[in-house]
C-alpha positions in Angstrom: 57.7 122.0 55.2 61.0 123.6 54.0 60.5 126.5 56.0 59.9 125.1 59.1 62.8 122.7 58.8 65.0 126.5 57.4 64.4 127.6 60.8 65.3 124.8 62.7 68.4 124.7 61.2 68.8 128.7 61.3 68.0 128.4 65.0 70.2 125.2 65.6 73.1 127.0 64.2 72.2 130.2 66.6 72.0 128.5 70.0 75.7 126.1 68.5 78.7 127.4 69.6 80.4 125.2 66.6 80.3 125.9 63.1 78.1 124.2 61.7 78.6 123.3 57.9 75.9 125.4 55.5 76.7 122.8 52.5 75.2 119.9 54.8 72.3 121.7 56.5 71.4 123.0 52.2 71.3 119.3 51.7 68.8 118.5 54.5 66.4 121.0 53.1 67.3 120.1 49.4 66.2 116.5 50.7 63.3 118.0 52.6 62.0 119.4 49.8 62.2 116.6 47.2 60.0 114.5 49.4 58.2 116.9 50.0 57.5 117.7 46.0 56.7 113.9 45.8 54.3 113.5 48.3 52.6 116.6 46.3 53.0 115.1 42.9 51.8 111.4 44.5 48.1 113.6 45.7 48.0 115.1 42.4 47.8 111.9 40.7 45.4 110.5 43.1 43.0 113.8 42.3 43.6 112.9 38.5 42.3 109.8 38.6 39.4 110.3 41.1 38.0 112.4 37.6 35.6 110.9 35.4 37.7 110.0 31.8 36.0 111.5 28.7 35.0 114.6 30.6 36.1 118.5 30.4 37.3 118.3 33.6 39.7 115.4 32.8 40.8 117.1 29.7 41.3 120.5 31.8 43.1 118.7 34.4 45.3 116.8 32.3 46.6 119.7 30.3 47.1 121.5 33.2 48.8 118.4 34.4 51.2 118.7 31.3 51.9 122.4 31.4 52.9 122.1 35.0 55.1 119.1 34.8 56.7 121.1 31.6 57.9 124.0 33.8 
């Protein structure tokens, strides 16, 4: 999603004659990418919960869960 969104803006500021600010188009895809992280984080959850409780797969998931949300 950041990437395609990178070369709109790389190819909007080709085809410009005016400068176009880099601080405002770095915010766009600092924006872009938030959502997109929390969209990510929202399906994650969802897959959590869709386990069983109680099972090794639960357990697995939610220390995987814990080590990745730790980084």
């Amino acid at each position: 999603m950041a990437s395609i969104a990178n070369g709109y803006w790389r190819n909007r500021r080709l085809r410009s004659r005016r400068n176009h600010e880099p601080h405002a188009q770095g915010g766009w895809l600092i924006g872009i990418g938030i959502v997109g992280a929390l969209l990510a984080a929202l399906f994650g959850v969802m897959d959590l919960l869709a386990i069983p409780r109680g099972t090794p797969a639960f357990r697995t998931a939610v220390v995987s869960a814990c080590w990745v949300s730790s980084a």
